[in-house]
C-alpha positions as CSV (number, residue, x, y, z in Angstrom):
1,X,-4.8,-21.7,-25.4
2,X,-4.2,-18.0,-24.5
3,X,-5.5,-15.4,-26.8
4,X,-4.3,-12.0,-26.2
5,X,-7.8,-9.9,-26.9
6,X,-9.3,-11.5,-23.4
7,X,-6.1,-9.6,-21.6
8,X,-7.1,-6.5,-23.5
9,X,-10.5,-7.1,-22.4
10,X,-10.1,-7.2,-19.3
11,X,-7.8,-4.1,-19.3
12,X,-10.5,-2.1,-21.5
13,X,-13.0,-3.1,-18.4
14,X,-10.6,-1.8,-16.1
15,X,-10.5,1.5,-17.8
16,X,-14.5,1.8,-19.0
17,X,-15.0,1.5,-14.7
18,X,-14.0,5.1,-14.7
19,X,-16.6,6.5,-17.7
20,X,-20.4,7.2,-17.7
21,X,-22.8,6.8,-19.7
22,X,-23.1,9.2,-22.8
23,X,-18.5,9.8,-22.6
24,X,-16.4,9.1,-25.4
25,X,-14.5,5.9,-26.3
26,X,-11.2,6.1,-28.0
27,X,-11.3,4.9,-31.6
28,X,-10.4,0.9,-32.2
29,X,-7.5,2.7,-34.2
30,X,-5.9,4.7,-31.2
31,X,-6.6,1.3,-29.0
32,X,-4.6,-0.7,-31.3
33,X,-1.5,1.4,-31.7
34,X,-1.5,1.4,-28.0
35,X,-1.4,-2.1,-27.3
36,X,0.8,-2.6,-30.4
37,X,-2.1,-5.6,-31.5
38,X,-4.3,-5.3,-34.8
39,X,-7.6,-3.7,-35.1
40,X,-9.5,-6.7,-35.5
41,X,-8.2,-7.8,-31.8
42,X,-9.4,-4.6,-30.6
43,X,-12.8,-4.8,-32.1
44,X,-12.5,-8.6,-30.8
45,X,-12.1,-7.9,-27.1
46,X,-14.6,-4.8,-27.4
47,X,-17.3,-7.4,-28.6
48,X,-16.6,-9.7,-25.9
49,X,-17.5,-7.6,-23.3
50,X,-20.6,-5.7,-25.5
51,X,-22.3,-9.6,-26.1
52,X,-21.8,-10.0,-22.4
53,X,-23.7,-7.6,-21.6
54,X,-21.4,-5.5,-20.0
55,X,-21.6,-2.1,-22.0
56,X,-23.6,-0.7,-25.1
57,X,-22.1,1.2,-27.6
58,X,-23.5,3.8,-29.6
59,X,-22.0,4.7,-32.9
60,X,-21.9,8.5,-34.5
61,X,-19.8,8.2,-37.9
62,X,-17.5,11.0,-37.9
63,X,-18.3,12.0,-34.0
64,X,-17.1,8.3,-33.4
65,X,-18.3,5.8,-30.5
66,X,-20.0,6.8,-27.2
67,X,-20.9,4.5,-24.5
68,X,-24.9,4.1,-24.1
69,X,-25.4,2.3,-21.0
70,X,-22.8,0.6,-18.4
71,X,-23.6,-2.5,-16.2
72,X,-21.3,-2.1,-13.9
73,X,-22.0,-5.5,-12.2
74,X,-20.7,-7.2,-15.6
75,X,-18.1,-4.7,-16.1
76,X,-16.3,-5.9,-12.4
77,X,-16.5,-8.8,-13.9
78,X,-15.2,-9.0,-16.8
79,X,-12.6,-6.7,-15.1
80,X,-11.5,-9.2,-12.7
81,X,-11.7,-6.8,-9.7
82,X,-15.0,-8.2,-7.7
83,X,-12.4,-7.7,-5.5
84,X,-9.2,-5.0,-4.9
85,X,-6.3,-6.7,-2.7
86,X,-4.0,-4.5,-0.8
87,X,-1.3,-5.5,1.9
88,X,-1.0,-3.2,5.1
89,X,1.7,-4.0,7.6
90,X,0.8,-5.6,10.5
91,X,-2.0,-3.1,12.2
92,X,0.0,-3.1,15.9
93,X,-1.1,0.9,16.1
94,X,-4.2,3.0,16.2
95,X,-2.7,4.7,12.9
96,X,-2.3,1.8,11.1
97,X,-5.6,0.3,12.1
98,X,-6.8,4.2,11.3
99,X,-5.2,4.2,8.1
100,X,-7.0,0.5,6.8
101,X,-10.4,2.0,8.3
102,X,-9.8,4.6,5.8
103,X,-9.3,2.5,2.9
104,X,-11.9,0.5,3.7
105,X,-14.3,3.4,3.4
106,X,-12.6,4.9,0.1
107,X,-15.0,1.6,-1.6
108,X,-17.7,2.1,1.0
109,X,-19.7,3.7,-1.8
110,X,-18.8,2.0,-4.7
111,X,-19.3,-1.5,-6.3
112,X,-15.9,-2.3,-5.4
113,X,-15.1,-4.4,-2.5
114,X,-11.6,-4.1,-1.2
115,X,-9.6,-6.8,0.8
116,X,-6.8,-5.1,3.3
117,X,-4.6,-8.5,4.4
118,X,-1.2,-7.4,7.0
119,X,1.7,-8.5,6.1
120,X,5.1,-8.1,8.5
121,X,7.9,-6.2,6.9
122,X,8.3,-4.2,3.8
123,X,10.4,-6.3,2.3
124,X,7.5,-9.2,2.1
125,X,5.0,-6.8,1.0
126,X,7.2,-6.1,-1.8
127,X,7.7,-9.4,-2.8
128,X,3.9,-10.1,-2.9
129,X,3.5,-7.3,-5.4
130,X,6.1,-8.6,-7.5
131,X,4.9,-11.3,-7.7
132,X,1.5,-10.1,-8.5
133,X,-0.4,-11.6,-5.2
134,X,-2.4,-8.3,-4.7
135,X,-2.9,-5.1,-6.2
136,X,-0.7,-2.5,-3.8
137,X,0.6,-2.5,-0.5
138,X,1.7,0.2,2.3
139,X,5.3,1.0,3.1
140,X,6.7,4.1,4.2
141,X,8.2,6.9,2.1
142,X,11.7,5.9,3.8
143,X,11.4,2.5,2.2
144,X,9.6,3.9,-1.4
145,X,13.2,6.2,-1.7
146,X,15.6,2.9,-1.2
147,X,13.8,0.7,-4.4
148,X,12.2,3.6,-6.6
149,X,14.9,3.1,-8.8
150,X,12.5,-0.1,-9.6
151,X,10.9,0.7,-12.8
152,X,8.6,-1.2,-12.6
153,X,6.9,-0.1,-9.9
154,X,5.2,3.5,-9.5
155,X,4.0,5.7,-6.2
156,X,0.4,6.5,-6.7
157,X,-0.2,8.5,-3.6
158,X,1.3,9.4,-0.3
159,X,-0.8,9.9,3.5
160,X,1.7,13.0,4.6
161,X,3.5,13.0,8.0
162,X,2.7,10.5,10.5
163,X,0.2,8.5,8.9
164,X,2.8,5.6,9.0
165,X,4.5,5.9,12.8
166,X,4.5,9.0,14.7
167,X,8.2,9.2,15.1
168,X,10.6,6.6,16.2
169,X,12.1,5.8,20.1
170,X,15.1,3.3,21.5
171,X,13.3,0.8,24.3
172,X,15.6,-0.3,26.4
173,X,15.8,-2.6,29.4
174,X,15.8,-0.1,32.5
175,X,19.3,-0.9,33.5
176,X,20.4,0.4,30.1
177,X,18.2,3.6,30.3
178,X,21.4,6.1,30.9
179,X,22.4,5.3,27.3
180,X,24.9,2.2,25.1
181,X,26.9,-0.3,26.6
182,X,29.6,-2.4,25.2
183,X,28.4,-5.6,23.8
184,X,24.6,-4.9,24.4
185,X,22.0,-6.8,22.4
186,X,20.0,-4.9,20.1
187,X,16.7,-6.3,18.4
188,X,16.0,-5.7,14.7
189,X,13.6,-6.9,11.8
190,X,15.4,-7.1,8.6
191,X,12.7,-8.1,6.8
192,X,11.8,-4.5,7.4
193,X,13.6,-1.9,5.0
194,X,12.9,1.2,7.8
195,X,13.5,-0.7,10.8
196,X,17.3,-2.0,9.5
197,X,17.7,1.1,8.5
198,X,17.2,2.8,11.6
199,X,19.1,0.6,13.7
200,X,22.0,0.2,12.0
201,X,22.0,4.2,11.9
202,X,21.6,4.5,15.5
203,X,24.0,2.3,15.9
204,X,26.8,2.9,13.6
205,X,30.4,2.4,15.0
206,X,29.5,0.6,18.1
207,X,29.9,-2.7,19.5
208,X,26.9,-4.3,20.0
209,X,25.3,-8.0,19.2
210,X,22.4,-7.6,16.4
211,X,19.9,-10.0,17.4
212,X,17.1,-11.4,14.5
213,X,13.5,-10.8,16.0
214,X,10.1,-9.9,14.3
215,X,9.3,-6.2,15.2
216,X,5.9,-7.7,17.0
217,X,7.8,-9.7,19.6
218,X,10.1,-7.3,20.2
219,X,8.6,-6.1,23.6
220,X,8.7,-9.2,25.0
221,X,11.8,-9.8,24.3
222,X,12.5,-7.0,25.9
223,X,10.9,-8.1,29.6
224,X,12.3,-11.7,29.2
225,X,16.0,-10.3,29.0
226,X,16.9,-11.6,25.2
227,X,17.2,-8.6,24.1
228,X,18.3,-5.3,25.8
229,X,17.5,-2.5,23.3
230,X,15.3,-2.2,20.1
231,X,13.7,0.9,18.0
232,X,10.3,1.2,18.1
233,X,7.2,3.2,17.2
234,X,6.9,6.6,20.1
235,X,3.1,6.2,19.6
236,X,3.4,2.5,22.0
237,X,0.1,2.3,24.0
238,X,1.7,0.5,26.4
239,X,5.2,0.4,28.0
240,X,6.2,-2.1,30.7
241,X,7.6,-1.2,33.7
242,X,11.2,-2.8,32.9
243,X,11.2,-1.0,29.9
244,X,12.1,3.0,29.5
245,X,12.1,5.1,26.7
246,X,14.9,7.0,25.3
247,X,15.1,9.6,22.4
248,X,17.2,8.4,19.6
249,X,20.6,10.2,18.7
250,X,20.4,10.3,15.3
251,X,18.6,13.2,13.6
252,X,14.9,12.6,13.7
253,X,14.2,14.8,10.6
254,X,16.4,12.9,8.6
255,X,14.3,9.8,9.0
256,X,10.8,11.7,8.9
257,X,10.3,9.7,5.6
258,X,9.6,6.8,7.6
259,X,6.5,8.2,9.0
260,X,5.2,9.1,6.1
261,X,2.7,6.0,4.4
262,X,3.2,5.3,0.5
263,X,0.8,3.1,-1.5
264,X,2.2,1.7,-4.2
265,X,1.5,-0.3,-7.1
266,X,3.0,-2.2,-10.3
267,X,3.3,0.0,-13.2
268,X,2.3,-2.3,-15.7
269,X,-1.7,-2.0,-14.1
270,X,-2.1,1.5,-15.7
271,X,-6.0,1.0,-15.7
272,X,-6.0,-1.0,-11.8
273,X,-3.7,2.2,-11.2
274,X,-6.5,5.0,-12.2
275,X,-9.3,3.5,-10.5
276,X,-7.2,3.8,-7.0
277,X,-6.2,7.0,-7.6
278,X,-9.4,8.2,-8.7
279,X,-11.5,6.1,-5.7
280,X,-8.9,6.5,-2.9
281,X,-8.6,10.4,-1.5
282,X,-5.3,10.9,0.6
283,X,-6.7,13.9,3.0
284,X,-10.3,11.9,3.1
285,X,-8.4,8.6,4.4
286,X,-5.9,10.7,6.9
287,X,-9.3,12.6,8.0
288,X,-10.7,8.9,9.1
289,X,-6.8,8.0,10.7
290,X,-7.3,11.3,12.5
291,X,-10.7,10.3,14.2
292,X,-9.7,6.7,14.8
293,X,-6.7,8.3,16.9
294,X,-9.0,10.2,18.9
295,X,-11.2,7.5,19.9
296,X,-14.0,9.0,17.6
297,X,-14.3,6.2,15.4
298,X,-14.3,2.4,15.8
299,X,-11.6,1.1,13.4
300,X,-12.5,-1.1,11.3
301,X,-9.6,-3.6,10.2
């Protein structure tokens, strides 16, 4: 049997993480009109955690109840977050390996350990959250504008410009390097929102074969001949020699919301919510992407 004051304990543990010793609780009455349950499950879940050890409460009266010591080691615990998971695309850049070195030391400090799995396309990563196999994921600000409407999930931050991709480029096959052909084959990853996006944009109102590929083996697809053009991230580190770059037609400030990185989370885990916000500084993680770039730090992935 389920009883509903151990989810309100752990949700209370969630939330206590962010207090210190001698701050203020809110009042079992203000707890329990917030969770819609009775007093008495309130009190319930409070003295769950309080006879494992996990907090002591001191109680003033009128001044109310004020927390008198924390063990924080308990408190993960009875939390459930030994352990934050997050989902990062697939780290084939320096900024996306920069970007998970600087999660990774956003918990360096703290009795939080964090676990950063990769995940190809957006639309996977998505479907984990849902579905409530981690705790947030990375997409781009391109992709956060196409399911916001999704109340049920919530932005909690965003990495600014170029933290996801530097801007985007069309690889071609070098006999297709002065521009389209009729009937030419063009690679693309619809399991990614930004990259279907993109292509079919750049390729609006022209005859050409769509060909299924994951955005990883794209390149090679490329230097075997299976494909003859695909979009792909400017930032490459390394570009065969049957392959040229071109710059894409469409207005590149109208897609700059897909260099921008989002991390986003499930509304419903207010208290999971606060404790990344609070642990995970945007310009202090871009700062560690930035030296990561520039060869100045090992990234750590």
């Amino acid at each position: 049997m389920h009883y509903r004051y151990i989810d309100i304990s752990i949700e209370l543990a969630r939330r206590l993480l962010l207090l210190n010793n001698g701050d203020r609780l809110d009042s079992v009455k203000k707890l329990s009109e917030e969770f819609n349950v009775g007093r008495g499950t309130i009190q319930t879940a409070l003295n769950r955690l309080i006879e494992d050890g996990a907090l002591e409460i001191e109680s003033f009266a009128q001044r109310g109840s004020y927390l008198k010591n924390i063990n924080r080691t308990l408190l993960l615990k009875n939390a459930e977050l030994e352990e934050i998971v997050g989902m990062l695309p697939i780290t084939y850049s320096l900024l996306h390996q920069g970007l998970a070195t600087g999660l990774h030391e956003a918990f360096e400090n703290t009795d939080i350990s964090i676990l950063l799995a990769q995940l190809r396309g957006s639309k996977r990563r998505l479907k984990f959250l849902n579905s409530s196999k981690c705790d947030f994921i990375i997409i781009s600000k391109m992709t956060w504008n196409n399911i916001k409407k999704d109340d049920t999930l919530t932005l909690l931050m965003d990495f600014g410009k170029q933290t996801n991709v530097s801007n985007h480029v069309l690889l071609v096959r070098n006999q297709f390097m002065n521009g389209f052909v009729e009937g030419m084959r063009v690679g693309i990853d619809s399991t990614s929102v930004d990259h279907a996006q993109l292509t079919h944009k750049e390729f609006a109102n022209q005859n050409v074969e769509f060909i299924e590929t994951s955005y990883g083996n794209t390149i090679d697809k490329l230097v075997t001949g299976e494909i003859d053009a695909t979009i792909w991230d400017a930032s490459i580190s390394y570009l065969p020699e049957s392959v040229s770059m071109l710059p894409l037609k469409q207005d590149e400030e109208s897609s700059s919301a897909n260099t921008i990185a989002c991390l986003i989370g499930k509304k419903s885990n207010q208290a999971l919510n606060q404790l990344l916000i609070e642990y995970i500084n945007p310009y202090a993680v871009k700062n560690i992407q930035n030296l990561v770039l520039t060869k100045k730090k090992t990234p750590l992935f």
